[in-house]
C-alpha positions in Angstrom: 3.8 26.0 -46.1 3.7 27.7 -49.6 7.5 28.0 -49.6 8.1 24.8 -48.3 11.1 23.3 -50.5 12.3 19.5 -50.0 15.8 18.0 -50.2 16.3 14.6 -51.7 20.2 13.1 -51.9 21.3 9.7 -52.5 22.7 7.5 -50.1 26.9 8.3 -51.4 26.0 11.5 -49.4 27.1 9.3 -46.4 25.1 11.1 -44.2 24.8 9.5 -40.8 21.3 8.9 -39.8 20.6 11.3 -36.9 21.5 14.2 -39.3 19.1 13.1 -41.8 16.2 13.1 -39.7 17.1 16.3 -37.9 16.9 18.3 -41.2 14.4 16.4 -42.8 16.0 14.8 -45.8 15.1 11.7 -48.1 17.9 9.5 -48.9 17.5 7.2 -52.3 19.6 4.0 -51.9 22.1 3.0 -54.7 21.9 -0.2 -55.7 25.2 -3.1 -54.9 25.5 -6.1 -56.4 27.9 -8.5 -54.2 28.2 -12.2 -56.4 24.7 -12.9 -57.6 23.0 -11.1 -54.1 21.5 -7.1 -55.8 19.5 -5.1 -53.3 20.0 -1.4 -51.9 23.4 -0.8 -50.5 22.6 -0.1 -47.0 21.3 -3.6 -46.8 24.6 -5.3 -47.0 26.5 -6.1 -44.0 30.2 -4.0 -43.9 31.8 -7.0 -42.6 30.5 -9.4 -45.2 31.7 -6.6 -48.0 35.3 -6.2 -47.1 36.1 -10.5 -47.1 34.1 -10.5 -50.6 36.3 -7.5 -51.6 39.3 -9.2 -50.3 38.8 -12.2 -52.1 37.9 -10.8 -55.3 34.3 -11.7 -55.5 32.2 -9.7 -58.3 31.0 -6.3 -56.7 29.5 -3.7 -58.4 27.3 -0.5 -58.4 24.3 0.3 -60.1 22.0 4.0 -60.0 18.4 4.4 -58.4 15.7 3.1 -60.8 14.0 6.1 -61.6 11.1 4.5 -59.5 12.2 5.5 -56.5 12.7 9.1 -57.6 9.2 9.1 -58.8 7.8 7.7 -55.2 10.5 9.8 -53.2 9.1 13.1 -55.0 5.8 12.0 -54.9 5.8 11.8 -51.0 7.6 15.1 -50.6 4.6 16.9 -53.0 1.9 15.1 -50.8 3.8 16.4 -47.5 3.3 19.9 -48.4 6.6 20.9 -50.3 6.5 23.3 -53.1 9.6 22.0 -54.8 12.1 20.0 -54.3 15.9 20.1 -54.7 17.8 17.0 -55.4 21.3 16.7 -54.4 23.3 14.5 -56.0 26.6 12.3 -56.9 28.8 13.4 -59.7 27.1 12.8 -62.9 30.8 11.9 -64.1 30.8 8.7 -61.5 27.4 7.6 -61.8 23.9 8.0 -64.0 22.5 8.7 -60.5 21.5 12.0 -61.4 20.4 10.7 -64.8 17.6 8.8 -63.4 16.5 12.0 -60.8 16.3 14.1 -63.9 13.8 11.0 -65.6 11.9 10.6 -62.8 11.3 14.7 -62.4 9.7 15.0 -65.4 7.0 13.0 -64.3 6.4 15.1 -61.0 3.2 18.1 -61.1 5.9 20.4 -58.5 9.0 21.6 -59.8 11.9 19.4 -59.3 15.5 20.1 -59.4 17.9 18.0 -60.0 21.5 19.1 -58.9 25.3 17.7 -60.2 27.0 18.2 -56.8 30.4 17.2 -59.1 31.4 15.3 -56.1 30.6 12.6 -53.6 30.8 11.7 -50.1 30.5 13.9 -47.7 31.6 17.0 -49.9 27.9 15.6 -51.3 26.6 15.6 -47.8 27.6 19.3 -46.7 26.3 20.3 -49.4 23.0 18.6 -49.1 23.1 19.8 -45.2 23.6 23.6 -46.3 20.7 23.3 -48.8 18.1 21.4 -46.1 19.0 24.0 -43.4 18.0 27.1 -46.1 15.1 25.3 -46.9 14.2 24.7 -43.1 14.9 28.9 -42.5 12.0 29.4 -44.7 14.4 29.8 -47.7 12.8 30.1 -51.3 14.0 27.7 -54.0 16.8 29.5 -55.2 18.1 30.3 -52.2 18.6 26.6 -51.8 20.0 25.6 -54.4 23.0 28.3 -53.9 23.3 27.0 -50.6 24.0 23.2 -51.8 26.3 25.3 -55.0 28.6 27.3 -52.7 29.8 24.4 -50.8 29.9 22.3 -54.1 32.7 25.1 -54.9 34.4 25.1 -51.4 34.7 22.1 -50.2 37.5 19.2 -51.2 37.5 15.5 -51.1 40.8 14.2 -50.2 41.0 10.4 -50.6 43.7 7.7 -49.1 43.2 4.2 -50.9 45.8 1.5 -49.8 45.6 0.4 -53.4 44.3 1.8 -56.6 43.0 -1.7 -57.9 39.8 -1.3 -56.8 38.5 1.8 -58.3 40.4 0.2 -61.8 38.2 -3.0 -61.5 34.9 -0.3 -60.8 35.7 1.7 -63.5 36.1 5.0 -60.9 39.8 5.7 -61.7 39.8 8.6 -63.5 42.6 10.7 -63.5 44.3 8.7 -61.1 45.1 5.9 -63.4 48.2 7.7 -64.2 49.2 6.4 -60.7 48.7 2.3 -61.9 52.0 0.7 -61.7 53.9 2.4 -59.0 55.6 0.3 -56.1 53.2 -1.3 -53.9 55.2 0.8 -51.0 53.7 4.0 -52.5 50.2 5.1 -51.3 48.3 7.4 -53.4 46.7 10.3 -52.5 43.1 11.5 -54.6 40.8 13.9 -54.9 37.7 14.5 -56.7 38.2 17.5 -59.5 35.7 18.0 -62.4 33.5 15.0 -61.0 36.1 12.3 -61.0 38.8 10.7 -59.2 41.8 12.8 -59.6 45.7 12.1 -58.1 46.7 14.4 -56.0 50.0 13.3 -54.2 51.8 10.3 -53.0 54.1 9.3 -50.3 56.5 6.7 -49.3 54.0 4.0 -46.7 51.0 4.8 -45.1 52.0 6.4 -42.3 53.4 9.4 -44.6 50.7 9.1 -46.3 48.1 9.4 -43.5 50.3 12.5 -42.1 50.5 14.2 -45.7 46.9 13.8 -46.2 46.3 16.0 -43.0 48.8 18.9 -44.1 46.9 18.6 -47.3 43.9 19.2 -45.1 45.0 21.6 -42.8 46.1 24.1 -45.9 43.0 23.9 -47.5 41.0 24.8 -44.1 43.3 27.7 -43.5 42.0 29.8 -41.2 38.5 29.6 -42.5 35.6 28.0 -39.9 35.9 24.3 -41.6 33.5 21.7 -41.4 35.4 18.1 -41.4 34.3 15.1 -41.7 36.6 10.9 -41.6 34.8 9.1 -44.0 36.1 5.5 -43.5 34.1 2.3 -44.2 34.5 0.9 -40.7 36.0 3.7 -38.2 39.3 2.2 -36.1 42.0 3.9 -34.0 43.0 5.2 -37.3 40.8 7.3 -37.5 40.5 8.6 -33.9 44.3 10.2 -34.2 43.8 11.9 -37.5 40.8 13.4 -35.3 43.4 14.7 -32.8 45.6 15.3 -35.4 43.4 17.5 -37.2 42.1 19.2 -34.4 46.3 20.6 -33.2 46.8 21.6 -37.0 43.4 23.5 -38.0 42.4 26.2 -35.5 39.0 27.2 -36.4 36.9 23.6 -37.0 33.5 24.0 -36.7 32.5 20.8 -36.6 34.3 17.2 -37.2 33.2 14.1 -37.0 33.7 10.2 -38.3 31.4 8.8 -40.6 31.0 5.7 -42.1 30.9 5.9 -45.5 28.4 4.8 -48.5 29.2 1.0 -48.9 28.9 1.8 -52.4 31.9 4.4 -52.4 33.9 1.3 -50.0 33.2 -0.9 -53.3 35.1 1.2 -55.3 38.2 2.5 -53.1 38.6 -0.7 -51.4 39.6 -1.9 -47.5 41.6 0.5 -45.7 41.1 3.4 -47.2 39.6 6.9 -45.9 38.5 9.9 -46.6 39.3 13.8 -45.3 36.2 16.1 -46.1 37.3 20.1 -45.8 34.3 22.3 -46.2 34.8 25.7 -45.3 31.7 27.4 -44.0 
């Protein structure tokens, strides 16, 4: 396979198992520290997280040692890959990429290490674009414009039931602007130039819920859209906004509920959600 070209992502991707092993691509773990307990993040129990959260027990986030870059690319070379392409959260949010870029000097193939400017899974369309070029056959740059056009297309847009969390994580971003108002008042987000950004805001989280799919459904327009719920443990919730979505978007090409990166829950907190819109 002389044109054979790997994808590597990190685990913030939120990629749901099934999809990685269809297309072939290596997740790298961030690393959560809950009280004095550090180990890769999809090692912690979901449950367990959200009662630490909720009592306001030390949790926080750390990158990939550059280690298991090294090991990851090292595996893909000795597969048969050519190069690889490596997909990855914000560099704005994270020194994720910073460690992929330390470990790819070290690797004999040519690595390339991509700032997806995002997370989630904006992150893991983009990551799934890329690994189906490179599972066509496609040549390295075609690839990487894959995983680039649907960094440009696709939008993030983020329901937290409180903004506290992402202050304590140090993820607020633009969206500290929003720190103060009545508890009553549910922020809206999105992710713009690689960090947390407000977008709107609405009286209760009903509103908020229903504003978040108009904000969805006008960014979809009538493009084929990929969707995805991100939502750290999926409820009823989450199954309307499906239906929801479905009545106000007319050309969906896909949609689905994932559960998203316990180290993304860490920083927006119980409750909230996620809206992915990637047009095709």
């Amino acid at each position: 396979m002389p044109n054979h070209v790997a994808v590597v992502t990190d685990s913030t991707a939120s990629l749901p198992e099934q999809l990685r092993k269809q297309w072939d691509i290596s997740v790298i773990q961030l690393q959560l520290q809950v009280g004095d307990q550090v180990d890769e993040e999809n090692r912690f129990d979901r449950g367990e997280l959200t009662e630490a959260l909720k009592a306001g027990q030390r949790v926080s986030t750390n990158p990939p040692d550059p280690g298991a870059f090294f090991w990851t690319y090292q595996d893909a070379a000795a597969a048969g890959a050519s190069a690889i392409v490596s997909v990855h959260i914000s560099e704005r949010m994270s020194a994720t990429l910073a460690s992929a870029r330390e470990a790819a000097r070290q690797v004999q193939i040519p690595v390339y290490p991509l700032d997806s400017g995002t997370t989630g899974m904006s992150l893991g369309f983009a990551v799934l674009s890329a690994a189906r070029a490179a599972a066509a056959g496609g040549r390295v740059e075609r690839v990487i414009e894959a995983a680039q056009r649907r960094f440009a297309t696709s939008s993030e847009l983020l329901y937290v039931d409180t903004l506290e969390y992402l202050r304590r994580g140090g993820r607020i971003g633009g969206a500290a602007a929003l720190l103060g108002t009545a508890l009553s008042i549910k922020p809206l987000l999105t992710v713009r130039d690689g960090e947390v950004a407000p977008l709107a805001r609405a009286a209760g989280s009903r509103r908020a819920l229903a504003k978040l799919v108009d904000l969805a459904a006008a960014r979809a327009g009538n493009l084929p859209t990929d969707l995805a719920i991100s939502c750290f443990r999926p409820s009823e919730r989450e199954l309307m906004l499906v239906q929801q979505l479905r009545e106000r978007i007319p050309n969906v090409t896909e949609l689905s509920i994932v559960e998203a990166s316990t180290v993304i829950g860490a920083h927006v907190g119980p409750g909230a959600l996620s809206i992915t819109v990637s047009p095709g």
